[in-house]
C-alpha positions as CSV (number, residue, x, y, z in Angstrom):
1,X,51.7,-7.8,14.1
2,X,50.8,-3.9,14.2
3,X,50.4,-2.1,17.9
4,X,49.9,1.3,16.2
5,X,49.3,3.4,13.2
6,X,50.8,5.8,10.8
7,X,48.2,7.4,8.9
8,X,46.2,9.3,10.1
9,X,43.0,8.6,8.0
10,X,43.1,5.0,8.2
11,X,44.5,4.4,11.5
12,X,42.9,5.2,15.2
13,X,45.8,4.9,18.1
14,X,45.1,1.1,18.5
15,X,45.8,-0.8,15.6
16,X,42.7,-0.8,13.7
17,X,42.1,0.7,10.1
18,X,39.4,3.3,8.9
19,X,38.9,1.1,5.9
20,X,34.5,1.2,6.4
21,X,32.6,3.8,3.7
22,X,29.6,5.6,4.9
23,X,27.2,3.3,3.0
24,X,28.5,0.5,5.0
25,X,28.0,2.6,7.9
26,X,24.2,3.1,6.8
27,X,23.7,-0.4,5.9
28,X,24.6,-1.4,9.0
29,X,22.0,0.8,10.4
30,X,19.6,0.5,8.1
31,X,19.2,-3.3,8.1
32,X,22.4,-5.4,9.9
33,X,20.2,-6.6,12.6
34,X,16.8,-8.0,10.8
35,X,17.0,-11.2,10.7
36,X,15.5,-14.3,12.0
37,X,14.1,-12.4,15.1
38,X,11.4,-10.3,12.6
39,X,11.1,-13.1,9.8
40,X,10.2,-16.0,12.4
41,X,9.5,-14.4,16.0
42,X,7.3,-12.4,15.0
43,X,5.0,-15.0,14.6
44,X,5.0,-15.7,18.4
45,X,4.3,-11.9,19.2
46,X,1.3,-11.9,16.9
47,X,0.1,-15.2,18.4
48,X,0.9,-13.9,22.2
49,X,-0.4,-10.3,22.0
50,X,-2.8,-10.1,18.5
51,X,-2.1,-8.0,15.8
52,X,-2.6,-4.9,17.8
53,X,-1.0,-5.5,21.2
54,X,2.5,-7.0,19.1
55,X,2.5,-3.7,16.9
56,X,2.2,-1.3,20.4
57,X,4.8,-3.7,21.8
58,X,7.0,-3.2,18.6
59,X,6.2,0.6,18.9
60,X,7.3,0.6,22.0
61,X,10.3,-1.0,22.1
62,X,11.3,1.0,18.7
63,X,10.6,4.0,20.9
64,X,13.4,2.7,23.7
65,X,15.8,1.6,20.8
66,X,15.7,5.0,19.1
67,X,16.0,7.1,22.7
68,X,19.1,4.2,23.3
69,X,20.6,5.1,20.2
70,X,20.5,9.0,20.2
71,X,22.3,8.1,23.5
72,X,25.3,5.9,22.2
73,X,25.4,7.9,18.7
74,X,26.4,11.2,20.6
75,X,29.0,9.5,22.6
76,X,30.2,7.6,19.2
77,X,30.1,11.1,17.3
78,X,32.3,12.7,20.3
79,X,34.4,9.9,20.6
80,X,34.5,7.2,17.7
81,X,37.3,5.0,19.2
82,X,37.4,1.0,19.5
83,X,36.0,-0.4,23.1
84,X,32.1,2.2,21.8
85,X,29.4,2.0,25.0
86,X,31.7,-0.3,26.8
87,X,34.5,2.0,26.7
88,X,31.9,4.9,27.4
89,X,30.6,3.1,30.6
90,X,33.8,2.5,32.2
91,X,35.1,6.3,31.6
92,X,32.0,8.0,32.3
93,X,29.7,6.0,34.7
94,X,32.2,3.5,36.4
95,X,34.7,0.7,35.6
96,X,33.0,-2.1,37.5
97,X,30.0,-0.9,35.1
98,X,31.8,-1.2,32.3
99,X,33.7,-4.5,32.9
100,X,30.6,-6.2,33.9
101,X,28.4,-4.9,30.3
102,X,31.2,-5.7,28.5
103,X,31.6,-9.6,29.7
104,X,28.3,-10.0,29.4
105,X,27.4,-8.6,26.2
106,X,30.4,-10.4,24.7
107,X,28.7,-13.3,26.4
108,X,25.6,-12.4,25.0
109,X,26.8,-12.2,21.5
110,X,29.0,-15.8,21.6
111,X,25.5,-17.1,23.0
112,X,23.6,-15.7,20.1
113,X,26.6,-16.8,17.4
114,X,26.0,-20.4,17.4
115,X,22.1,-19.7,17.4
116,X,21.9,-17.6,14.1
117,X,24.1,-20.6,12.6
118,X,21.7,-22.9,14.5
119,X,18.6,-21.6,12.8
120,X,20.4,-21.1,9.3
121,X,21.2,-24.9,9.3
122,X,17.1,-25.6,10.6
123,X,16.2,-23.8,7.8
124,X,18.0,-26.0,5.1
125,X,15.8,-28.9,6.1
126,X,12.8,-26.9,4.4
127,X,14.6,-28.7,1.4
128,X,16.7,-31.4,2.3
129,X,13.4,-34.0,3.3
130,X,16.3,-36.0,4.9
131,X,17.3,-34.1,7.3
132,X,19.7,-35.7,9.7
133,X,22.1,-34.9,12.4
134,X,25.0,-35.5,9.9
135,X,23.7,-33.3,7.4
136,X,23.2,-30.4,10.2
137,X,26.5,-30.9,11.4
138,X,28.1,-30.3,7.9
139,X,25.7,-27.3,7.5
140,X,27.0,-26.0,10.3
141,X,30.7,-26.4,9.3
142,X,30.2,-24.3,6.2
143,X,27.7,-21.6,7.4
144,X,30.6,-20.7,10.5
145,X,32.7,-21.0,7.6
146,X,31.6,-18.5,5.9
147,X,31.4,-16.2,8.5
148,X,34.9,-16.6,9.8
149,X,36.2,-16.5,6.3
150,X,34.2,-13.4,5.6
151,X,35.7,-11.5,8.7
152,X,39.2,-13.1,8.6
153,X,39.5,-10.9,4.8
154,X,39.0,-7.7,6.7
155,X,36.7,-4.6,7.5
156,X,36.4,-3.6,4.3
157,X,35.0,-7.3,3.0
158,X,32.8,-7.2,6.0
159,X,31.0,-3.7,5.0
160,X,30.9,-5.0,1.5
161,X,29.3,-8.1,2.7
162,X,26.5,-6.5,5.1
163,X,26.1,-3.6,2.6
164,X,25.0,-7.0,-0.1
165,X,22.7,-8.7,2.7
166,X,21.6,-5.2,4.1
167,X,20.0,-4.4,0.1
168,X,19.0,-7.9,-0.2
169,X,16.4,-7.7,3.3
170,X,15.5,-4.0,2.1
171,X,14.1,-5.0,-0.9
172,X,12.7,-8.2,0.3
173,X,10.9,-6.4,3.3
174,X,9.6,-3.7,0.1
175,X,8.3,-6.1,-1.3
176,X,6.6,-7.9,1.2
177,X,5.1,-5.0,2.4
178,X,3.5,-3.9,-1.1
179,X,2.2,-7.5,-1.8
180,X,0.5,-7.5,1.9
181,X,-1.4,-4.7,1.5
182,X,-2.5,-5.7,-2.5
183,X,-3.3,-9.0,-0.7
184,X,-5.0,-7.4,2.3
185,X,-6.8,-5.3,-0.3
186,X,-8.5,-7.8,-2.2
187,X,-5.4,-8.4,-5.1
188,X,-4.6,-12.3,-3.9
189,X,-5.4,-15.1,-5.7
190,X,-8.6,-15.9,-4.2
191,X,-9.6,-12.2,-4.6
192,X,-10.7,-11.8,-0.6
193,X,-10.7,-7.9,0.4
194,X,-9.3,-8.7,4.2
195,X,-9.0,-4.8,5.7
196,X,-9.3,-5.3,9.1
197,X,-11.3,-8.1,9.8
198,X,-9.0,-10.3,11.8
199,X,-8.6,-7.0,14.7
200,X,-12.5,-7.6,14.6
201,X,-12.9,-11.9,15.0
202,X,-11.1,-12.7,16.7
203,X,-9.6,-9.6,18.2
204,X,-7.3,-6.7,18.2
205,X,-5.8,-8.2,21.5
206,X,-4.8,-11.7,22.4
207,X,-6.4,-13.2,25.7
208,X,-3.2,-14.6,27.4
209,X,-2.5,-16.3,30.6
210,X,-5.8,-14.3,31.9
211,X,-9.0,-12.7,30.4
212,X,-10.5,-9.3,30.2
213,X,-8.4,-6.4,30.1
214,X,-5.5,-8.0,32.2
215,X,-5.1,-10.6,29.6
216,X,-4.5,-8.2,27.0
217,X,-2.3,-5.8,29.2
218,X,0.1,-9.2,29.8
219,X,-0.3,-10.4,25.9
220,X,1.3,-7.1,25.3
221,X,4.1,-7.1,27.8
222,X,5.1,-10.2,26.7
223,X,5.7,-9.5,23.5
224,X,8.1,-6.6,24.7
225,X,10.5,-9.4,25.1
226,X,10.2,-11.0,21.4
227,X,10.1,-7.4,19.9
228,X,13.7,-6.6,21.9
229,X,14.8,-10.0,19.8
230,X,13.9,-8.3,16.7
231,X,15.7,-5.0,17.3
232,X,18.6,-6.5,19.4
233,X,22.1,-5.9,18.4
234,X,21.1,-2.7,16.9
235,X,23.5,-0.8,18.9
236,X,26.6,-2.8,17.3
237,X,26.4,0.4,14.9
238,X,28.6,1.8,17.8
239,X,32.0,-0.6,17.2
240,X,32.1,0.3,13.6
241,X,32.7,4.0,14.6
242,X,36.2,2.8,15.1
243,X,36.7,1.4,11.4
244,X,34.5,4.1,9.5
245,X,36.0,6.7,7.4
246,X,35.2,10.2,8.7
247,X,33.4,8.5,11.4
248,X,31.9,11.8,13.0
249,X,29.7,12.5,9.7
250,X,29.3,9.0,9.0
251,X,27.7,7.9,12.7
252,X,25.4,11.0,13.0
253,X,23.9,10.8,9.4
254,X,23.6,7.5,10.8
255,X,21.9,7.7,14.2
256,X,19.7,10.7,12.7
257,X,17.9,8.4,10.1
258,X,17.2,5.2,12.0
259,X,13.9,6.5,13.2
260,X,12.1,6.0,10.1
261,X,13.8,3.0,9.4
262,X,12.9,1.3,12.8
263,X,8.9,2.8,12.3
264,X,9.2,1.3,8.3
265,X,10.8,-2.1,8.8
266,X,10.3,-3.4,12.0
267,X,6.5,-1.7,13.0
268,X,5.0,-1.4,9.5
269,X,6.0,-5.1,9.2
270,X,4.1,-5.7,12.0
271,X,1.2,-3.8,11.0
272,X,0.9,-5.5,7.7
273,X,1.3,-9.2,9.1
274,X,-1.2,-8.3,11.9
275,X,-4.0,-8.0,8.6
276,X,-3.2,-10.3,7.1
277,X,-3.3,-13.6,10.0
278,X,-5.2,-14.1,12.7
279,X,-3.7,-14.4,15.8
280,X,-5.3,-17.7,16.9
281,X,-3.8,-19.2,13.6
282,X,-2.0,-22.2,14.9
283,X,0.5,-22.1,12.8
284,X,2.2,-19.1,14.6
285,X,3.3,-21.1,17.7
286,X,4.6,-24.3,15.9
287,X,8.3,-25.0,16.3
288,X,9.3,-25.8,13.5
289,X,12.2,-23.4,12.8
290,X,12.0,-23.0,8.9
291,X,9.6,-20.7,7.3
292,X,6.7,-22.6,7.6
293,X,6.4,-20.8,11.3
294,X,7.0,-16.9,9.9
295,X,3.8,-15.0,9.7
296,X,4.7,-13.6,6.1
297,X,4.6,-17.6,4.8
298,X,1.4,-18.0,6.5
299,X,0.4,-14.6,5.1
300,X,0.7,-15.3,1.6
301,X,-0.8,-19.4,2.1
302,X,-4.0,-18.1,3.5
303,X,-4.0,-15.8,0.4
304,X,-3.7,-18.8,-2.0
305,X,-0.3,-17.6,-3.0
306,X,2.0,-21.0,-2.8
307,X,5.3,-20.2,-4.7
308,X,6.6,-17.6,-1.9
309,X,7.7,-20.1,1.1
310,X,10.7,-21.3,-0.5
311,X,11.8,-17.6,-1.6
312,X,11.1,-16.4,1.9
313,X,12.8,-20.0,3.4
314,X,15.8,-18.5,1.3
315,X,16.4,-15.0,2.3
316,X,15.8,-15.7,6.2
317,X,18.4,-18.4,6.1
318,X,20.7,-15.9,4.3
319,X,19.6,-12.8,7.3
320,X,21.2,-15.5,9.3
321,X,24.0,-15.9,8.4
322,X,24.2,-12.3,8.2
323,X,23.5,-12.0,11.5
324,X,26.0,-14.2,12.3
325,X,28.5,-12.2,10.3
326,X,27.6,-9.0,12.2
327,X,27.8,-10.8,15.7
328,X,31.1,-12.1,14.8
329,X,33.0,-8.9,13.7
330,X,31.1,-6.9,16.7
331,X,32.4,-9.6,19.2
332,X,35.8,-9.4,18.2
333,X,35.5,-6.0,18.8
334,X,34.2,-6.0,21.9
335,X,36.9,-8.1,23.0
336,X,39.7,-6.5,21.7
337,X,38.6,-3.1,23.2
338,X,38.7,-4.8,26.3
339,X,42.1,-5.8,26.3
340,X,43.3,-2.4,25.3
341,X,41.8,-1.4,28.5
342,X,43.3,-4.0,30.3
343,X,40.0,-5.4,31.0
344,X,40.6,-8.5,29.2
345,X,44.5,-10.0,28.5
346,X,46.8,-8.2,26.8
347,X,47.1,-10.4,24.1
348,X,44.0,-9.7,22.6
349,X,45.3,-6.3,21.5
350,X,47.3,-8.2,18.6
351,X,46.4,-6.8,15.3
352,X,47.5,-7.9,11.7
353,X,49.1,-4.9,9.3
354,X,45.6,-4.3,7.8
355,X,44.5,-3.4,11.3
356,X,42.6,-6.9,11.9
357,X,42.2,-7.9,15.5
358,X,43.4,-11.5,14.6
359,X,43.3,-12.7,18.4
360,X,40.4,-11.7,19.2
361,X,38.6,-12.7,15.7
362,X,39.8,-16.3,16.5
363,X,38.7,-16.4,19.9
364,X,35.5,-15.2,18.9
365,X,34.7,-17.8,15.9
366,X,35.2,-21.1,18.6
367,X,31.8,-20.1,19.8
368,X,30.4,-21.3,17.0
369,X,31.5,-24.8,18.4
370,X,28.8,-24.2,20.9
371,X,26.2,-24.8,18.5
372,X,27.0,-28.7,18.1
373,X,25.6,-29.0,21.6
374,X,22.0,-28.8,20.3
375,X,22.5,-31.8,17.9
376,X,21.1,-34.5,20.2
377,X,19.1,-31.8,21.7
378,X,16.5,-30.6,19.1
379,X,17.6,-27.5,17.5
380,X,14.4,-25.6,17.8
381,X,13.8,-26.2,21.4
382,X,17.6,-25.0,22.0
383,X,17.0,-21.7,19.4
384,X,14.3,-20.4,21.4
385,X,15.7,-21.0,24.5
386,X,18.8,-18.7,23.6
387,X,16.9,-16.1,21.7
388,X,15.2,-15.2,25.3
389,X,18.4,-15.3,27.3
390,X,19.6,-12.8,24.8
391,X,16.7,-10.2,24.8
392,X,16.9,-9.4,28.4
393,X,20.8,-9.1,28.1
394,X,20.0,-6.7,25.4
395,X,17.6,-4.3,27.8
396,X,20.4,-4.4,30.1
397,X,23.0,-3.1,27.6
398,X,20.8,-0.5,26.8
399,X,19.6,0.3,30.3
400,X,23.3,0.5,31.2
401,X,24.2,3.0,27.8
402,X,21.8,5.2,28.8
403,X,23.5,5.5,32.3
404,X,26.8,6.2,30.7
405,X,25.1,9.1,28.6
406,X,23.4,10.9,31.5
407,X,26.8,11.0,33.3
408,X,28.2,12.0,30.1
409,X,26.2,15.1,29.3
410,X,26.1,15.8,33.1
411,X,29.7,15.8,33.0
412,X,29.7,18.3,29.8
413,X,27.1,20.7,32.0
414,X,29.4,20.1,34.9
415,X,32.8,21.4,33.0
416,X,31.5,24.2,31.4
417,X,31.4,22.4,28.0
418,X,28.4,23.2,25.3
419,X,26.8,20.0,23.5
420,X,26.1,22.5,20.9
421,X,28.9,22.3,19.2
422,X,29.5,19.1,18.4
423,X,28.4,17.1,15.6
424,X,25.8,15.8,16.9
425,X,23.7,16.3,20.0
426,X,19.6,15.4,19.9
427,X,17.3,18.3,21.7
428,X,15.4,16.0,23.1
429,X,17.5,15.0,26.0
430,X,17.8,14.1,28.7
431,X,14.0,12.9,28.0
432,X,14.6,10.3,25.5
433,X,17.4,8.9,28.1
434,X,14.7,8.5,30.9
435,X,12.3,7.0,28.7
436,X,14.1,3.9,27.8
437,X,15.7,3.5,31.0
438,X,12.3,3.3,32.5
439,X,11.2,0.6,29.7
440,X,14.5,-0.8,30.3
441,X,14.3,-1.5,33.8
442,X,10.9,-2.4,33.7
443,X,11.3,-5.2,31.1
444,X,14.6,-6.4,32.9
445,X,12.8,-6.9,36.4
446,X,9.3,-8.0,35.4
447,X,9.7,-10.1,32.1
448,X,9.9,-13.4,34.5
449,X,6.4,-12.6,35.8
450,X,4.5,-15.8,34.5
451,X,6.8,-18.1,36.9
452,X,5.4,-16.5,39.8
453,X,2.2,-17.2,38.9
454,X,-0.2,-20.0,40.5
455,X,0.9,-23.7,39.2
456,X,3.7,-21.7,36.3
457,X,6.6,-22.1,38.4
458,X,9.9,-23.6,36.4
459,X,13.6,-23.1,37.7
460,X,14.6,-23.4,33.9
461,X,12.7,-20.4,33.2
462,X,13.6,-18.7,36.2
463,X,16.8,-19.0,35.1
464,X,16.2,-17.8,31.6
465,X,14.1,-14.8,32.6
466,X,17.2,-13.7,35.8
467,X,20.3,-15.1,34.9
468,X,21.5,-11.9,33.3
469,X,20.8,-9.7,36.5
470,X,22.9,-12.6,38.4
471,X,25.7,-12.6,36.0
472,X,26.1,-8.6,35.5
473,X,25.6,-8.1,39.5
474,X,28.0,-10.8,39.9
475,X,30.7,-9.4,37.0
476,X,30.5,-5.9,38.9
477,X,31.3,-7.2,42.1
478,X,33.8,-9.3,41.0
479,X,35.9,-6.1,39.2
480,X,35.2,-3.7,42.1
481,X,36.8,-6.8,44.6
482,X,39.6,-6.7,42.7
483,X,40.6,-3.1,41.1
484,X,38.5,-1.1,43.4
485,X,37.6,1.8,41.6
486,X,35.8,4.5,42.6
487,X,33.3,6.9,41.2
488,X,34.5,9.9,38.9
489,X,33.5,13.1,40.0
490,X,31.8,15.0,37.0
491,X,33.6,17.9,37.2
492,X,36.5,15.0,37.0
493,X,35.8,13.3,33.8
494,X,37.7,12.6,31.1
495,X,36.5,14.5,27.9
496,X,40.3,14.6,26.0
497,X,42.9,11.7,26.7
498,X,42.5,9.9,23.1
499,X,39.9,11.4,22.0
500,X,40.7,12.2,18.1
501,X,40.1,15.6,16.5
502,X,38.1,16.5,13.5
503,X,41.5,16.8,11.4
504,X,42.7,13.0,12.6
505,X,39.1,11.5,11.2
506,X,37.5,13.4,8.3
507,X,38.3,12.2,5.0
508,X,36.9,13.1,1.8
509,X,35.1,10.1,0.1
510,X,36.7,10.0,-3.5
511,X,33.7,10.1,-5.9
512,X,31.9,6.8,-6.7
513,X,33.4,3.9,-9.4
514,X,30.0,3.2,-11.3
515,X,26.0,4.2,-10.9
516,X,25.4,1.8,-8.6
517,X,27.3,3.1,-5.7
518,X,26.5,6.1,-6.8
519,X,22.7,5.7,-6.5
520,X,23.7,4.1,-3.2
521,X,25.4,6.9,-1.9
522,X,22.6,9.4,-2.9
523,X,20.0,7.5,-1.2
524,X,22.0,5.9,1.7
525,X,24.2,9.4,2.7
């Protein structure tokens, strides 16, 4: 076991190794997080909200992502040490803060684990006709597998592995997109020029839960919720600062681009789909759980195009368990960054020579046990119930980020120290904070609205909708009973203790081993 480092370059103070490239860095970025929340939930946001009110909602909530992430990726640039917005929170808005958002995202993440493996194994029955319990459990034992192994072999195979799945959704989003719009155009099979008739009959704007105008308004606020599923777990960009070479370069080249990734990807997907399907099509609501339910299947079908569903079956099982890897190495992060705060115990700050938090990995990966709960349960049902408890935990990360960075850049003001100078530092601010914490606090209070409603009440989706107030409220309380921490001053904060200087992190990339990586690294950095 390893407690700390020797070189500087690879090493950060706590045991782990700078062993991530940039590319890696701007995979992550680019593409770690689309996955089975874009390929299948979009369907439900379409259906819920029409093609018009889910790409708003998308807009929207790419808006708050973005403002979130210009947030975390100045703190990350400043300081790019293991613990990211949880360490952040608890040194510059308070340690109850930080202890509470740091349980509950790890929470959050062990939740949404399981249910990435969960809908990977679902999706294999879109082949095997006899799908059974036993053939789900065994599907399960080798897609945790593969993520364990994958993360057990180091940093350096993870980024290798995301940077292969991160090209493999790029291209497969690229391509969707050109063959909706030739099929929206007229170019399909049946030759049917579609423009924009479905916005027309039946509607730019779903009716839902009431009619008129009010309908629409709460068609669109609902999808806010299945549109934070798509983005969520973005913000994991922020542990790999820790294990990226030349993190300060790497982070803001990072943070700086993934505003015309978020509008390409996630809200031009959107757009497209939204031509191309009506959103009283039934088959956007059905349950399913393999690519029969994802708007791009039912896309193409309508079109008279009949060979894409398997090929589309294939590379959302595979975001999945890419997912699954990214949720797996962020986790152990999360946890080991704890426990070097002494938020968590001490023995998860065991790390292997190659700087792999081996304690903290293994912990993580018996989550994945979790998922043989829904086998006499109906995996579906149990998918869709997770993915909502983990979209409002997401708005309260973010909500809770932002806080950190407005007593962070107050605290700069307050000591006399110019943002200016750093590596990175966005103009903008502190507007793009106050916009997503308003979205953010908005979503987090309101997004249980429908059980209030006459004759909609339902304590399961009470609980769904509030649990993650009650558990943060009830982690903050808990850590102030017990350590009783008070509030920093700002002209107290800590800008230096362990905070690494530009000589301890920069490194210079040595130049690429073949074309490939060097196309790559033109494009990607």
């Amino acid at each position: 076991m390893c407690d700390t480092n020797i070189d500087v370059h690879t090493h950060l103070y706590d045991g782990v190794q700078r062993k991530m490239e940039q590319r890696h860095m701007q995979m992550i970025a680019l593409a770690g997080v689309i996955g089975t929340g874009l390929f299948l939930g979009s369907g439900k946001a379409i259906a819920h909200g029409g093609p018009l009110g889910a790409f708003l909602a998308y807009v929207v909530v790419g808006s708050v992502i973005y403002s979130v992430l210009v947030c975390l990726g100045e703190m990350a640039v400043y300081a790019p040490i293991s613990g990211s917005y949880i360490h952040y929170t608890e040194r510059w808005l308070h340690p109850s803060l930080g202890f509470a958002m740091g349980w509950q995202i790890c929470l959050q993440y062990m939740i949404s684990l399981p249910s990435e493996i969960i809908a990977a194994s679902i999706l294999v029955s879109f082949w095997d006709t006899s799908f059974t319990i036993p053939h789900q459990a065994g599907y399960l034992v080798v897609f945790a597998a593969f993520c364990i192994v994958i993360n057990l072999l180091g940093v350096r195979w993870f980024g290798e592995s995301e940077f292969a799945f991160a090209m493999m959704k790029i291209f497969f989003i690229i391509g969707l997109l050109i063959g909706g719009l030739v099929v929206d155009l007229g170019g399909g099979p049946n030759h049917d020029r579609i423009g924009f008739r479905y916005w027309k009959s039946p509607g730019a704007f779903a009716q839902y839960h009431s009619k008129g105008s009010l309908g629409n308004f709460l068609g669109w606020f609902t999808d806010l919720v299945q549109a934070a599923n798509s983005y969520g777990g973005i913000e994991m960009i922020g542990f790999a600062a820790a294990e990226v070479k030349n993190p300060r370069v790497a982070v803001a080249k990072a943070i700086r681009r993934v505003f015309y990734r978020i509008a390409i990807f996630f809200c031009a997907s959107i757009f497209v789909i939204g031509m191309l399907v009506p959103y009283n099509d039934p088959k956007l609501l059905q349950s399913t759980g393999t690519s029969a339910s994802s708007p791009f299947v039912i896309a193409f079908d309508r079109a008279g195009i009949k060979v894409l569903p398997s090929l589309i079956n294939a590379i959302v099982m595979l975001s999945a368990l890419s997912s699954g890897n990214s949720l797996l190495y962020s986790v152990s992060r999360m946890i080991y960054g704890l426990a070097l705060r002494g938020q968590a115990p001490s023995i998860f700050v065991k790390t292997t020579k190659k700087g792999l938090p081996i304690v903290s990995l293994v912990v993580s990966s018996l989550s994945f046990a979790l998922a043989y709960l829904t086998l006499s349960k109906g995996s579906a049902t149990v998918f869709n119930w997770l993915q909502n408890i983990t979209s409002i935990a997401s708005f309260i990360c973010w909500s809770v980020i932002v806080g950190a960075y407005l007593r962070f850049k107050n605290g700069l003001a307050a000591q006399g120290i110019d943002r200016k100078q750093f590596h990175y530092w966005n103009r903008w601010q502190p507007l793009p904070a106050y916009w997503a914490l308003f979205w953010c606090l908005i979503v987090v209070f309101l997004n249980g609205w429908e059980v209030f409603t006459h004759g909609n009440w339902s304590g399961a989706n009470f609980v769904v909708n509030y649990v993650n107030i009650a558990l943060f409220v009830s982690l903050a309380v808990f850590y102030q009973a017990w350590k009783r921490p008070g509030w920093t001053r700002l002209e107290d904060l800590d800008f230096v203790s362990n905070i690494p200087s530009d000589e301890e992190v920069s490194y210079d990339e040595p130049p690429p081993k073949n074309w490939f990586i060097k196309a790559c690294n033109y494009v990607l950095t």
